[in-house]
C-alpha positions in Angstrom: 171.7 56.1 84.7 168.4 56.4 83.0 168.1 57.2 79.6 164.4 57.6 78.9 161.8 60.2 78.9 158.1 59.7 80.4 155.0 61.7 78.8 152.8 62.9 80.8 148.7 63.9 79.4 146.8 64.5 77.1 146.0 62.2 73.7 143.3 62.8 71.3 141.7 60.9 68.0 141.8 63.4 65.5 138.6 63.5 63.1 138.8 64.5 59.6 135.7 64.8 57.3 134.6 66.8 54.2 138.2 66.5 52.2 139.2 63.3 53.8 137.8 61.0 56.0 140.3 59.5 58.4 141.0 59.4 62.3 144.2 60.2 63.0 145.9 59.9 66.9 147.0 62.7 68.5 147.0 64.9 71.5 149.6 67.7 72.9 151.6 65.2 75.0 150.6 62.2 72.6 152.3 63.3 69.8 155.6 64.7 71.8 155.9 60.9 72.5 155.5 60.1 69.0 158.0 62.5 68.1 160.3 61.5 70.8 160.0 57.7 69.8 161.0 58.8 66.0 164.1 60.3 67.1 165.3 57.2 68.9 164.3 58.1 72.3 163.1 56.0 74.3 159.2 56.7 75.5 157.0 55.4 78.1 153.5 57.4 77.6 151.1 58.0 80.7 147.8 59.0 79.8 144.0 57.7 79.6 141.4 56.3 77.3 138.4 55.4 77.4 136.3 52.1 77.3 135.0 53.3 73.9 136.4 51.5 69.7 138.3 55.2 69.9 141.0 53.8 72.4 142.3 51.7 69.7 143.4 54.6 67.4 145.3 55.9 70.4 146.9 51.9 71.4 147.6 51.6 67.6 149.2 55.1 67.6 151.6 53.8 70.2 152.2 50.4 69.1 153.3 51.4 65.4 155.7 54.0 66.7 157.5 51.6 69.1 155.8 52.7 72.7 154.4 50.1 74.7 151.0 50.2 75.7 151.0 48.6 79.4 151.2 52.6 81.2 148.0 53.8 79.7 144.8 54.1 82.0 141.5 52.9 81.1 138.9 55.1 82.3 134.9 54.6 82.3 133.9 57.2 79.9 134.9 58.8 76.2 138.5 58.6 74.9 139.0 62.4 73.6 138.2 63.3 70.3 138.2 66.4 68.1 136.2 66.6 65.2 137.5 68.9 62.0 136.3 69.7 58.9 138.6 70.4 55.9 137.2 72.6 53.4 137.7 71.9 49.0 141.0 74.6 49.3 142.3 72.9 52.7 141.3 75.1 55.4 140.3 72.8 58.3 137.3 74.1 60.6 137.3 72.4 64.2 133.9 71.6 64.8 134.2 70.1 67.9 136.7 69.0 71.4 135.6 66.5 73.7 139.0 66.3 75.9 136.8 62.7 77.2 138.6 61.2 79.7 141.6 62.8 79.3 140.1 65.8 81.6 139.9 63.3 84.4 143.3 61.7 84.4 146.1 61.8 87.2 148.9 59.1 87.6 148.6 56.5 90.9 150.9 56.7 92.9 152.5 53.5 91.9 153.1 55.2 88.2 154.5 58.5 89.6 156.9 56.2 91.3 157.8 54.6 87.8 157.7 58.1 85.8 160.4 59.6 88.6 162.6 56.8 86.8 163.1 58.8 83.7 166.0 60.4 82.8 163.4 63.5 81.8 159.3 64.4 82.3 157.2 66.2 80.0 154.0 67.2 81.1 151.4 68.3 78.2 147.8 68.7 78.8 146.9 67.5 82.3 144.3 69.3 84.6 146.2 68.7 87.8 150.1 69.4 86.2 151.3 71.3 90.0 150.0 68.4 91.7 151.9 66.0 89.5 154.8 68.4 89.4 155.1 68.6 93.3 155.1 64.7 93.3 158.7 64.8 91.1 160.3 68.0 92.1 164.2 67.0 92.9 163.6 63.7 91.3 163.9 64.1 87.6 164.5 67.1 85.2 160.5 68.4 84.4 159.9 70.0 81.5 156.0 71.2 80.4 153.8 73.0 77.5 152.5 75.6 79.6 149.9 76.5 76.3 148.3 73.9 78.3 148.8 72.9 81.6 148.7 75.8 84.4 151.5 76.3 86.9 155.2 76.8 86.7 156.5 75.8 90.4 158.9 73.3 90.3 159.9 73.5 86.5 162.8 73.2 84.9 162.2 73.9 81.3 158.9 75.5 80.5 157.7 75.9 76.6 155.4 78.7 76.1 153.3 80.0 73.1 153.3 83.6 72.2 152.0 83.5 69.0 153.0 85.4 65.8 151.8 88.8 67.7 152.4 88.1 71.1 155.3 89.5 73.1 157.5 86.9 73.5 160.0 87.9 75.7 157.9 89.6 77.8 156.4 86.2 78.4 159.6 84.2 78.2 160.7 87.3 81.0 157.9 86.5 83.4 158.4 82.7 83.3 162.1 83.3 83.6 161.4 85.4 86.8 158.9 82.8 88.6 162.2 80.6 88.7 162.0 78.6 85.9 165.8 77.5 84.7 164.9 77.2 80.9 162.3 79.2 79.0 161.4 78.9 75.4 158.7 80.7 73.6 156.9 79.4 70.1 155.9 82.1 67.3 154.7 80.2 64.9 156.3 81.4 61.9 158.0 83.7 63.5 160.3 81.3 65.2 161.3 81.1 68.4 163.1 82.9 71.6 164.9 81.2 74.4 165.9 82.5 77.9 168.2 80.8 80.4 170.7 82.3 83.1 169.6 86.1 82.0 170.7 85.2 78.2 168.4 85.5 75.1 168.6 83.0 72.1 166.4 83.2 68.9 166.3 80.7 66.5 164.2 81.2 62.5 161.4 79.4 61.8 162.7 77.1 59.1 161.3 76.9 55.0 158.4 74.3 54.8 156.0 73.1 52.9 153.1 73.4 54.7 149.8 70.9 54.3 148.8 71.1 58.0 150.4 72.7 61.1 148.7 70.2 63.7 151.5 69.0 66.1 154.0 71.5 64.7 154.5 72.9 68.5 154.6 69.7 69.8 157.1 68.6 67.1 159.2 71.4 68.2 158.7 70.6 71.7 160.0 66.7 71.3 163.4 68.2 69.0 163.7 70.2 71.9 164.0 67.3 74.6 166.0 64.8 72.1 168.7 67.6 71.6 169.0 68.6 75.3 169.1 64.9 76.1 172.4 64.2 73.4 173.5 67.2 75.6 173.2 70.2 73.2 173.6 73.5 73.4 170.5 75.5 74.2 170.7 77.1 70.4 171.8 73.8 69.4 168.3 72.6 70.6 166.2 75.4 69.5 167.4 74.5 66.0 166.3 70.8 66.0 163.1 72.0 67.8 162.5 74.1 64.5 163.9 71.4 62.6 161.0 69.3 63.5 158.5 71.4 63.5 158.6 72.0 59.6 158.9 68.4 58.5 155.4 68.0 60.5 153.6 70.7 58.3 154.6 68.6 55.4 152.2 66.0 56.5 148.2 65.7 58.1 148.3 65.6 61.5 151.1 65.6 64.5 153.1 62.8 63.4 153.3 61.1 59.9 150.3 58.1 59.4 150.6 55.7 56.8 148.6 56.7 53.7 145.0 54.8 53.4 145.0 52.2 51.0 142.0 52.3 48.3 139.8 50.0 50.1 139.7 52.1 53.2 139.4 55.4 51.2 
């Protein structure tokens, strides 16, 4: 029986300037991977990059977290990158998003075949997510962050993101109503709700000390997936989820670098 996930979408190269100068690797489904492969899950990742220097970030990304390069695609054109600025008290200002390549990306059909192998799919950013979600339906439990990718026809778990002021049960409500098995809904600081078989579930945001929230969804996302997969309970699993997100605001970026020596500073 199959014990790994696949990881569908999206990755990014994350620019800081002003503060800090670094490029950090990133991306909605990116760093679920990431976060999956730190919690001793097995990962294949499924996404593009470009022909550009920028698609080493993302390879070396991969490589240092234990996920094997073969299954990304190289694409003629830009690998994705955001560009932020971080301001003398912290505040980071995103200057610009160029999703690059990732905008054009969609798995062969020889990949789908390997990616209905896993034990579990997560979809993050991808422009054609029903199309891909079509392709697996009955094969493999299919879970995506519908912040987004569009669509929930043929999900089993969809995460949401309602915000600190958004209703999150009424959006958890409608999910829950389009047929989706699972629903969970992010609010920030607020914590988070979860909705399966009519029942309701809410689960704290947890104490943390907070340097950067980039990839704290997506944290919460991959704790999510790890618990489900050891078989926990669907509280059990909106813990961990929470769990990880507030070790990732301890840190810059969606997953913890290793800090620049002086030379590179």
């Amino acid at each position: 029986m199959s014990t790994w996930v696949a990881v569908v979408g999206d990755n990014c190269v994350d620019r800081y300037s002003g503060g800090e100068e670094r490029e950090y690797s990133g991306g909605n489904a990116f760093n679920v991977a990431v976060q999956l492969a730190r919690a001793g899950v097995t990962v294949r990742y499924f996404g593009a990059v470009g022909t550009d220097a920028l698609a080493a970030v993302i390879r070396s990304g991969l490589e240092v977290n234990g996920i094997a390069t073969g299954d990304l695609t190289v694409l003629d054109g830009p690998t994705a990158v955001t560009e932020i600025s971080v301001a003398a008290n912290g505040d980071r200002t995103f200057d610009r998003e160029d999703f690059g390549v990732t905008a054009e990306y969609f798995p062969a059909d020889a990949e789908i075949d390997r990616i209905a192998g896993a034990a579990w799919v997560h979809i993050g950013m991808l422009p054609e997510a029903t199309r891909l979600r079509k392709a697996l339906a009955g094969r493999v439990t299919i879970s995506q962050d519908c912040a987004v990718a569009t669509g929930v026809t043929d999900l089993d778990v969809a995460f949401l993101s309602a915000g600190e002021t958004g209703d999150a049960r009424e959006l958890a409500a409608g999910t829950a109503a389009s047929g989706v098995g699972v629903v969970v809904a992010t609010r920030g600081a607020e914590g988070s709700v979860g909705l399966s078989e009519g029942r309701w579930y809410e689960q704290a945001a947890l104490p943390a000390d907070v340097v950067d929230t980039t990839g704290a969804g997506d944290s919460f996302i991959a704790g999510f997936i790890a618990a489900r997969l050891r078989r926990a309970t669907l509280p059990e699993a909106l813990a961990t989820g929470a769990r990880f997100a507030a070790a990732t605001c301890a840190y810059r970026s969606g997953w913890p670098h290793r800090p620049l020596d002086k030379e590179s500073r």
